[in-house]
N, CA, C and O atoms as a Maestro MAE file, in Angstrom:
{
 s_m_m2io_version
 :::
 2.0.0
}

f_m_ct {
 s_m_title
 :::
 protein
 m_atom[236] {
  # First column is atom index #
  i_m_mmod_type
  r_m_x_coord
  r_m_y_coord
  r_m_z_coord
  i_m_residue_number
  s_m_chain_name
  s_m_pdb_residue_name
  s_m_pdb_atom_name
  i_m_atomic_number
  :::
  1 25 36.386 -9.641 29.754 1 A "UNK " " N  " 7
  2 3 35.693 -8.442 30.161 1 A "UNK " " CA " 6
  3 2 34.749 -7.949 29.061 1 A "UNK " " C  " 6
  4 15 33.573 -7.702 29.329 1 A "UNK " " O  " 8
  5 25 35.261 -7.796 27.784 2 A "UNK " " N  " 7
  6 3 34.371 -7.822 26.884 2 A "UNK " " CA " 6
  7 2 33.097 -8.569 26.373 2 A "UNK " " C  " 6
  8 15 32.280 -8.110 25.574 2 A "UNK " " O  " 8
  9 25 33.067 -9.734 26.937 3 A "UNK " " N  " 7
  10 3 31.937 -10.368 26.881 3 A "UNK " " CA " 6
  11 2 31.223 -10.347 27.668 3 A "UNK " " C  " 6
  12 15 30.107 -10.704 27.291 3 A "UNK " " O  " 8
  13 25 31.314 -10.010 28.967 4 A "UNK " " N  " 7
  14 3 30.336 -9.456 30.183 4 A "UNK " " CA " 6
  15 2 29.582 -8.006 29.463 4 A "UNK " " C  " 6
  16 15 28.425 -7.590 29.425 4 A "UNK " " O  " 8
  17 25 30.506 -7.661 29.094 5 A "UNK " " N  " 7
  18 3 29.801 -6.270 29.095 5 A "UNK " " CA " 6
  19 2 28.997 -6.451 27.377 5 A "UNK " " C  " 6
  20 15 28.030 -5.690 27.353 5 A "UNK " " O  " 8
  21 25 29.142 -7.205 26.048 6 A "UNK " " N  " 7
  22 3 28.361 -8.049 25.379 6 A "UNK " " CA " 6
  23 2 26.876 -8.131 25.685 6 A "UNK " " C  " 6
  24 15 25.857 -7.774 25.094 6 A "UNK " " O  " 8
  25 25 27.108 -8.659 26.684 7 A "UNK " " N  " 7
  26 3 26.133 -9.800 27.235 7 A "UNK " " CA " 6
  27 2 25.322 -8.889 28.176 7 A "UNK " " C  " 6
  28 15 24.224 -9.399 28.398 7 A "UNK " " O  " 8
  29 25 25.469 -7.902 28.699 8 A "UNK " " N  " 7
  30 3 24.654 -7.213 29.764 8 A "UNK " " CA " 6
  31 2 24.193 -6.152 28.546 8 A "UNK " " C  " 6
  32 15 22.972 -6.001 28.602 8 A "UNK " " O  " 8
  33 25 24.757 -5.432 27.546 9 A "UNK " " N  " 7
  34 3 23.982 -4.858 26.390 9 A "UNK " " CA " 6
  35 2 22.690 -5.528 25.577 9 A "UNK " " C  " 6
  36 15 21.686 -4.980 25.123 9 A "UNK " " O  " 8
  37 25 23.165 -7.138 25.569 10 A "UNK " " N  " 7
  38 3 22.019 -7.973 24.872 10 A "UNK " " CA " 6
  39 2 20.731 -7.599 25.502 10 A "UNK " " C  " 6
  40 15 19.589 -7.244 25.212 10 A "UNK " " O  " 8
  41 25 21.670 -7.919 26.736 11 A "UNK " " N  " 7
  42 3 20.322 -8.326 28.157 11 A "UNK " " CA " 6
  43 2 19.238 -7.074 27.946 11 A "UNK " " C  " 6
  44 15 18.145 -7.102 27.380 11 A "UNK " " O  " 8
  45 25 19.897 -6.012 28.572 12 A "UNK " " N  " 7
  46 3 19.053 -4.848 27.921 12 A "UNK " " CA " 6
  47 2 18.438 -4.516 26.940 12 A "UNK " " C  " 6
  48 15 18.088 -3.336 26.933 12 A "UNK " " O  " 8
  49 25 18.115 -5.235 25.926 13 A "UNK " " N  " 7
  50 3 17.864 -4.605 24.499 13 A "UNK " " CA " 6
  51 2 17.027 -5.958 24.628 13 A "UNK " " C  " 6
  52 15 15.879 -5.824 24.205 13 A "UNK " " O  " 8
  53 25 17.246 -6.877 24.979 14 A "UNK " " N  " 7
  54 3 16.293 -7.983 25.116 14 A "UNK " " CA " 6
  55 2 14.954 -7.317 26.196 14 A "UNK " " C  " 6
  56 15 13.786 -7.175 25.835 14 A "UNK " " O  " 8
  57 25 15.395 -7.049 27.285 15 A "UNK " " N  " 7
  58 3 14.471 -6.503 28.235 15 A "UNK " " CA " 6
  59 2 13.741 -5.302 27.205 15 A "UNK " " C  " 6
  60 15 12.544 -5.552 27.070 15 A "UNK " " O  " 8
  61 25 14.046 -4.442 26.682 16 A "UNK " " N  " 7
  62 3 13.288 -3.752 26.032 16 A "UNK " " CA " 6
  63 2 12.018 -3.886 25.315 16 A "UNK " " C  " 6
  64 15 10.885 -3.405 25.335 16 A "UNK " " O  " 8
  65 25 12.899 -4.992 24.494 17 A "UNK " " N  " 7
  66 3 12.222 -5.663 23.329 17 A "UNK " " CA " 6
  67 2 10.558 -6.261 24.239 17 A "UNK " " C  " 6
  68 15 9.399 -5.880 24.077 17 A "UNK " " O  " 8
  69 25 11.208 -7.416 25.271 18 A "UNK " " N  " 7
  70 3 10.125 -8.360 25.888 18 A "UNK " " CA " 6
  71 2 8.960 -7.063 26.135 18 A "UNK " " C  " 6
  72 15 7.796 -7.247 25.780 18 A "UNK " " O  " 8
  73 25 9.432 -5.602 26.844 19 A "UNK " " N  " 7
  74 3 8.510 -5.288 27.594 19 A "UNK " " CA " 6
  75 2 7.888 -4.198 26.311 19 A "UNK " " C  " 6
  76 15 6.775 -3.704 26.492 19 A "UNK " " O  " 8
  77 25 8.458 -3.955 25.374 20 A "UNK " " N  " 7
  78 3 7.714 -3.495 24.512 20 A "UNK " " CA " 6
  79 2 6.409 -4.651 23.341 20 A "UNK " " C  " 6
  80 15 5.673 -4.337 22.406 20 A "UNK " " O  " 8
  81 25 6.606 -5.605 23.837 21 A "UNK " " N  " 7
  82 3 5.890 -6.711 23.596 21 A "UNK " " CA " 6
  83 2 5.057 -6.732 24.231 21 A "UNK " " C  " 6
  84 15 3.989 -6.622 23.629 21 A "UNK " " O  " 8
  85 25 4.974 -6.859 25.603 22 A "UNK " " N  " 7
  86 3 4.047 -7.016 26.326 22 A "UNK " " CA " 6
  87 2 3.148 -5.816 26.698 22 A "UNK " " C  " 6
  88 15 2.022 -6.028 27.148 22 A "UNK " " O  " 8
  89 25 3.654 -4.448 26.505 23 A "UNK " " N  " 7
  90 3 2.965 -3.700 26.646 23 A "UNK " " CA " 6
  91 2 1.899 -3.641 25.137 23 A "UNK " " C  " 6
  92 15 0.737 -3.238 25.180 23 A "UNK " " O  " 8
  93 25 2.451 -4.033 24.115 24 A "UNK " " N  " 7
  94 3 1.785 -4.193 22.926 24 A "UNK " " CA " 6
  95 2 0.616 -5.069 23.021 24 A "UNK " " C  " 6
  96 15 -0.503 -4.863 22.552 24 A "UNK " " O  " 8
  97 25 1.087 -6.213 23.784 25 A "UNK " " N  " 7
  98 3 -0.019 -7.421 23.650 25 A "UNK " " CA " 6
  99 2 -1.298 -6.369 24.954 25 A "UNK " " C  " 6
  100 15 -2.451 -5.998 24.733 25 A "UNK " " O  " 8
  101 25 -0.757 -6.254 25.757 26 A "UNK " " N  " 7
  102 3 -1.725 -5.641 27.096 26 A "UNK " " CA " 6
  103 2 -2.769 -4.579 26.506 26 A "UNK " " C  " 6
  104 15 -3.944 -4.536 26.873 26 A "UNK " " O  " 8
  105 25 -2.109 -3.580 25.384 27 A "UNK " " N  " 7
  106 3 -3.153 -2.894 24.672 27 A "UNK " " CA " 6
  107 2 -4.239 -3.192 23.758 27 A "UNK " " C  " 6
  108 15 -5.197 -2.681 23.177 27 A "UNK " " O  " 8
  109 25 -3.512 -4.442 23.949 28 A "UNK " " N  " 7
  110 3 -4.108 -4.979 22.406 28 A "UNK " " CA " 6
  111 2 -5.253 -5.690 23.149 28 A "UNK " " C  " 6
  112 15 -6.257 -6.044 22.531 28 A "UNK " " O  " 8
  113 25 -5.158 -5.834 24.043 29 A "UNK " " N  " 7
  114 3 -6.480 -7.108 24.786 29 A "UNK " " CA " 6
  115 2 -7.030 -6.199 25.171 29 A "UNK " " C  " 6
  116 15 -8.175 -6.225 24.721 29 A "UNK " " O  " 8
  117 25 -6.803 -5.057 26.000 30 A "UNK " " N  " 7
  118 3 -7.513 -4.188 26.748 30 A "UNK " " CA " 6
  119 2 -8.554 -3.184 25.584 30 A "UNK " " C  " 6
  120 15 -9.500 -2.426 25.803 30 A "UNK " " O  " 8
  121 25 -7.959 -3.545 24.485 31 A "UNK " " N  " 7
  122 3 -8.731 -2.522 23.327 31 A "UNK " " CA " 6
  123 2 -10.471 -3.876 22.531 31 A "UNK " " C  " 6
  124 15 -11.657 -3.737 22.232 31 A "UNK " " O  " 8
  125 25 -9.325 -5.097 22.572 32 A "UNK " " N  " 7
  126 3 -10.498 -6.061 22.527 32 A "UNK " " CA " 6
  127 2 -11.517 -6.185 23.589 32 A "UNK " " C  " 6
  128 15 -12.717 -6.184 23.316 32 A "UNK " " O  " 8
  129 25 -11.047 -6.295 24.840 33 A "UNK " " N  " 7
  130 3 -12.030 -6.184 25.848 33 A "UNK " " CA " 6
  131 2 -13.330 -5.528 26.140 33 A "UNK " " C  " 6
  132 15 -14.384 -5.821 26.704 33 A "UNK " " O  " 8
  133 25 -12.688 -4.280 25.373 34 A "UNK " " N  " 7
  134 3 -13.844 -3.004 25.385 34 A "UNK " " CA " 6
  135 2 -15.136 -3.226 24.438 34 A "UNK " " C  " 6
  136 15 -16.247 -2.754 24.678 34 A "UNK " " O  " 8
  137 25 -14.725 -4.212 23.061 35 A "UNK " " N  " 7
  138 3 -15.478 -5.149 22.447 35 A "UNK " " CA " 6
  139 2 -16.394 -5.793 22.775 35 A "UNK " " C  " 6
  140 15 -15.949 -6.863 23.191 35 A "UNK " " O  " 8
  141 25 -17.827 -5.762 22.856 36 A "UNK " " N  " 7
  142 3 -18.539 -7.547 22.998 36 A "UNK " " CA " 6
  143 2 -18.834 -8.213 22.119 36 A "UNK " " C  " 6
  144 15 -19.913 -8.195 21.527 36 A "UNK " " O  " 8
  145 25 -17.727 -9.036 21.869 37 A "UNK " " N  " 7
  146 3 -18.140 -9.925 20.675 37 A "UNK " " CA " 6
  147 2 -18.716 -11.131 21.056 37 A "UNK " " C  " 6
  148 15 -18.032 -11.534 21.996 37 A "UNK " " O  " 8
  149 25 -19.500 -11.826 20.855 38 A "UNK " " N  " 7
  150 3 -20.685 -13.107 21.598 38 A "UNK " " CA " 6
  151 2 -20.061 -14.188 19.839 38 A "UNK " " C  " 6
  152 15 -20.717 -14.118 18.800 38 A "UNK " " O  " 8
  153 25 -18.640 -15.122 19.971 39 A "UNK " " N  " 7
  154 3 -18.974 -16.149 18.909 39 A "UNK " " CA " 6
  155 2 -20.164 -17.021 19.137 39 A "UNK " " C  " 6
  156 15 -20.561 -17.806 18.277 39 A "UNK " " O  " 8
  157 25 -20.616 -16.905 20.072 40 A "UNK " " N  " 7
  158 3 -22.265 -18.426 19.962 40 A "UNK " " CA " 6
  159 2 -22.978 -17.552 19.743 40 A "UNK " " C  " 6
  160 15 -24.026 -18.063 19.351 40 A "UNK " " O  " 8
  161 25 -23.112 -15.934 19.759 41 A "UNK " " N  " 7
  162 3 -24.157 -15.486 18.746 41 A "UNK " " CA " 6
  163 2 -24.522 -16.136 17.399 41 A "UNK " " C  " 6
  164 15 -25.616 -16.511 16.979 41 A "UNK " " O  " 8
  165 25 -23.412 -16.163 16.891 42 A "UNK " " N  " 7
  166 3 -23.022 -16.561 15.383 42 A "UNK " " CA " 6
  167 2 -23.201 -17.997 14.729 42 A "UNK " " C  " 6
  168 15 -23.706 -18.407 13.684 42 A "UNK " " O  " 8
  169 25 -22.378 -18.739 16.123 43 A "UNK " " N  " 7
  170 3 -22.899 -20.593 15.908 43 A "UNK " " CA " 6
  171 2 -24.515 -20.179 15.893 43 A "UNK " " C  " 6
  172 15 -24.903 -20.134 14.726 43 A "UNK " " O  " 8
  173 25 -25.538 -19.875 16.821 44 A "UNK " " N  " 7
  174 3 -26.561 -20.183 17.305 44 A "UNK " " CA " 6
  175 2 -27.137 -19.640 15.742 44 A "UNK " " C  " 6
  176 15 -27.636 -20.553 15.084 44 A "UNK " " O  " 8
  177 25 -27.134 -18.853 15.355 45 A "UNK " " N  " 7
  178 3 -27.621 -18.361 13.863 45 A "UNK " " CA " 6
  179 2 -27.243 -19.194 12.720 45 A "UNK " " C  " 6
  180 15 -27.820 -19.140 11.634 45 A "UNK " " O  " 8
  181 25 -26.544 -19.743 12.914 46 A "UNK " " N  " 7
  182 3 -25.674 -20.712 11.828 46 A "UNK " " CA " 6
  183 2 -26.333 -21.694 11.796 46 A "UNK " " C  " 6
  184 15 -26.919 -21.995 10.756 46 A "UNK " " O  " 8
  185 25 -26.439 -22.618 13.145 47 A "UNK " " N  " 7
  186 3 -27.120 -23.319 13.474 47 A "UNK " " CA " 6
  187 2 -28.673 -23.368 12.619 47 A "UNK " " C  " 6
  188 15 -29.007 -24.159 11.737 47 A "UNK " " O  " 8
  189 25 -29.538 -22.127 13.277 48 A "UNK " " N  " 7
  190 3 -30.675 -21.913 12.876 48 A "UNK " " CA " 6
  191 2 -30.781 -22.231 11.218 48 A "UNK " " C  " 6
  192 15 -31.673 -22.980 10.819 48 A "UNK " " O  " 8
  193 25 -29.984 -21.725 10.434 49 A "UNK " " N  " 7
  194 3 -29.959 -21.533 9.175 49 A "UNK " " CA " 6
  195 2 -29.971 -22.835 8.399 49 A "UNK " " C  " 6
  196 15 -30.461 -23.089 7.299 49 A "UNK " " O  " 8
  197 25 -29.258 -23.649 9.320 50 A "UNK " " N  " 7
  198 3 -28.850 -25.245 8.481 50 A "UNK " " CA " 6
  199 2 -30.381 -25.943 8.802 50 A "UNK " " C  " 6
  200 15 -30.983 -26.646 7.990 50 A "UNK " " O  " 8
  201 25 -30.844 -25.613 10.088 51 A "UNK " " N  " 7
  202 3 -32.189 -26.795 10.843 51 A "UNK " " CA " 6
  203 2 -32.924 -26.126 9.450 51 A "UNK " " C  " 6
  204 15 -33.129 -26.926 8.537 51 A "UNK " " O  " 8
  205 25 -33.265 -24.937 9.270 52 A "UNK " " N  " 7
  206 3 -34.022 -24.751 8.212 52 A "UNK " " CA " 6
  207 2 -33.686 -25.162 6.791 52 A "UNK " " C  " 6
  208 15 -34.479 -25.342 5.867 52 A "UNK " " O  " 8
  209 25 -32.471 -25.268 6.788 53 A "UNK " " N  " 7
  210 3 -32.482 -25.580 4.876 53 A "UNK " " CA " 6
  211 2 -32.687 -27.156 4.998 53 A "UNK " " C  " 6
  212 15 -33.193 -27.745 4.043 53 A "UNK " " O  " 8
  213 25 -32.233 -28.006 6.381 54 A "UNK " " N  " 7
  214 3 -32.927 -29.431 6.452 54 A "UNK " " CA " 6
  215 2 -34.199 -29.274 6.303 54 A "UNK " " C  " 6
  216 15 -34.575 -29.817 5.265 54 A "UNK " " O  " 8
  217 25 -34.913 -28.841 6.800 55 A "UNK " " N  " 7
  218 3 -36.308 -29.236 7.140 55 A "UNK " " CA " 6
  219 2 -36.723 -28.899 5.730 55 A "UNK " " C  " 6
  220 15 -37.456 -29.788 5.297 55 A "UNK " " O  " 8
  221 25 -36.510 -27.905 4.836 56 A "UNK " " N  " 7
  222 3 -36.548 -27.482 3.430 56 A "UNK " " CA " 6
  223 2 -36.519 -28.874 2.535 56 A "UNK " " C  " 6
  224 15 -37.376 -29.469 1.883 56 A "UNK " " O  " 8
  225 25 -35.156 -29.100 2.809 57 A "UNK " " N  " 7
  226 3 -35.225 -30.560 1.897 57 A "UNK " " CA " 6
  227 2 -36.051 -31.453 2.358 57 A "UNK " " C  " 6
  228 15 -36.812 -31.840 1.471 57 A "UNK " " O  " 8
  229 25 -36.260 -32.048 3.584 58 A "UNK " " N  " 7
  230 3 -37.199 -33.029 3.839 58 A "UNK " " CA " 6
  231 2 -38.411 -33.060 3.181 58 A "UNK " " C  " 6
  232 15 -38.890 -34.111 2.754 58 A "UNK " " O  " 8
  233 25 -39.079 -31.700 3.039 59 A "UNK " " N  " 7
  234 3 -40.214 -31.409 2.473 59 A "UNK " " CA " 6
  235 2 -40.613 -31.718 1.421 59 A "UNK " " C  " 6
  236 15 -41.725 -31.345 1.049 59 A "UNK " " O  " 8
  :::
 }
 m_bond[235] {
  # First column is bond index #
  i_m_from
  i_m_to
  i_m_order
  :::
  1 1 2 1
  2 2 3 1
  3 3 4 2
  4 3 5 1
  5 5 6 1
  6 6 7 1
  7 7 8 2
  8 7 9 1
  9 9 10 1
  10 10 11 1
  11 11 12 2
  12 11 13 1
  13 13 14 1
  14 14 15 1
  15 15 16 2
  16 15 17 1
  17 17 18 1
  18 18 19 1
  19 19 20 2
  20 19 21 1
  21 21 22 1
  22 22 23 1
  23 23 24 2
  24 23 25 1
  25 25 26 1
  26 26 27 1
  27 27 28 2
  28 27 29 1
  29 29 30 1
  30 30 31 1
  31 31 32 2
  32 31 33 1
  33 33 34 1
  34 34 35 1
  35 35 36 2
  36 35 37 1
  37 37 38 1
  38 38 39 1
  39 39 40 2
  40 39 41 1
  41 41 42 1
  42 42 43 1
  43 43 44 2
  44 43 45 1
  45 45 46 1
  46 46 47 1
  47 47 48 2
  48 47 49 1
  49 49 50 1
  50 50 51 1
  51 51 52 2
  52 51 53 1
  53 53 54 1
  54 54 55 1
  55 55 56 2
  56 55 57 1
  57 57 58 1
  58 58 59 1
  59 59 60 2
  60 59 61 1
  61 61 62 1
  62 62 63 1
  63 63 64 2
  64 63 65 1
  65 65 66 1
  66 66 67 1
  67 67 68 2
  68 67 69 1
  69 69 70 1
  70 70 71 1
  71 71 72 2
  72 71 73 1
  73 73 74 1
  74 74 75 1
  75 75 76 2
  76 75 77 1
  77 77 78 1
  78 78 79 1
  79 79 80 2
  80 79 81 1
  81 81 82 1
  82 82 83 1
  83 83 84 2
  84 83 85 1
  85 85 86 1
  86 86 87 1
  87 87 88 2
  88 87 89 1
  89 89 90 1
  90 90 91 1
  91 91 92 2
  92 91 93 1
  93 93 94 1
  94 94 95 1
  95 95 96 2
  96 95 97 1
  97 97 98 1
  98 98 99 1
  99 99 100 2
  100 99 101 1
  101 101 102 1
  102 102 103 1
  103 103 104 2
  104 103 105 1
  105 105 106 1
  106 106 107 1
  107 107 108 2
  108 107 109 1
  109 109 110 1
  110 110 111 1
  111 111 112 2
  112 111 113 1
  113 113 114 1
  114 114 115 1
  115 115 116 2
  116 115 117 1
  117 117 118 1
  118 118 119 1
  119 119 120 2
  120 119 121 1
  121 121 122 1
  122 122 123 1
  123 123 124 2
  124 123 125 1
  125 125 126 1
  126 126 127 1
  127 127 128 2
  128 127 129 1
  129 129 130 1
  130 130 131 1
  131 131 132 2
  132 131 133 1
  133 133 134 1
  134 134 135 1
  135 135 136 2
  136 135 137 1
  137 137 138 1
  138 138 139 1
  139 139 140 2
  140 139 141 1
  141 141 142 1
  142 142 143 1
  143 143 144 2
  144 143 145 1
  145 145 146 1
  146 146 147 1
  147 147 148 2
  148 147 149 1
  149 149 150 1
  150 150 151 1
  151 151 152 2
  152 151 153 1
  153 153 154 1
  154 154 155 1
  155 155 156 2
  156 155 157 1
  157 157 158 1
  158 158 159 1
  159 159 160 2
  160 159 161 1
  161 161 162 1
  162 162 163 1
  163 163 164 2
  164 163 165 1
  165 165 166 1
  166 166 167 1
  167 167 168 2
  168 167 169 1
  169 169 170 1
  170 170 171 1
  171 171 172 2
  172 171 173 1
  173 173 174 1
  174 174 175 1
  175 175 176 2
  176 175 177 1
  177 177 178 1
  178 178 179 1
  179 179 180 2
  180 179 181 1
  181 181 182 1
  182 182 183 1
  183 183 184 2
  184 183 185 1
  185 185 186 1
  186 186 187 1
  187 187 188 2
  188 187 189 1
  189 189 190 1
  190 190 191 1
  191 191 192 2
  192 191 193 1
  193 193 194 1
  194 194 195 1
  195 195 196 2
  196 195 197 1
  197 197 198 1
  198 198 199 1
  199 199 200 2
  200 199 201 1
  201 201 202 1
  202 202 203 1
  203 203 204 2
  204 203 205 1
  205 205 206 1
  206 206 207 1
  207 207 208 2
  208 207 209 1
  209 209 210 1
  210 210 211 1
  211 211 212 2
  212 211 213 1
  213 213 214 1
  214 214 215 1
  215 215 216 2
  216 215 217 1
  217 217 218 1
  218 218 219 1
  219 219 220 2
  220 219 221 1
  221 221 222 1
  222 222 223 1
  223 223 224 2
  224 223 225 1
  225 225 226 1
  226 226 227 1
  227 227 228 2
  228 227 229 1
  229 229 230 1
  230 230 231 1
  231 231 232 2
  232 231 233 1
  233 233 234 1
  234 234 235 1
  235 235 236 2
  :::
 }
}
């Protein structure tokens, strides 16, 4: 009997845990979302930067 009742305390404190997780992760995206971050902004500039320091050396 004692281990049923163990085991249904875990359970609960596990359920807690998961959904305080997930409500963590859900804020956490929904706060990024609100973000526009563009990474191929960044390649595409990067990019640019290297064609030019080639063409630099070729010269």
């Amino acid at each position: 009997m004692k281990k049923n009742q163990n085991n249904t305390n875990n359970n609960k404190d596990k359920n807690r845990k998961e959904r305080f997780l997930i409500k963590s992760f859900y804020r956490f995206y929904t706060m990024i979302g609100c973000v526009n971050f563009d990474p191929f902004q960044y390649i595409k500039t990067e990019n640019e930067k290297l064609q030019i320091r080639y063409a630099n050396i070729r010269v």
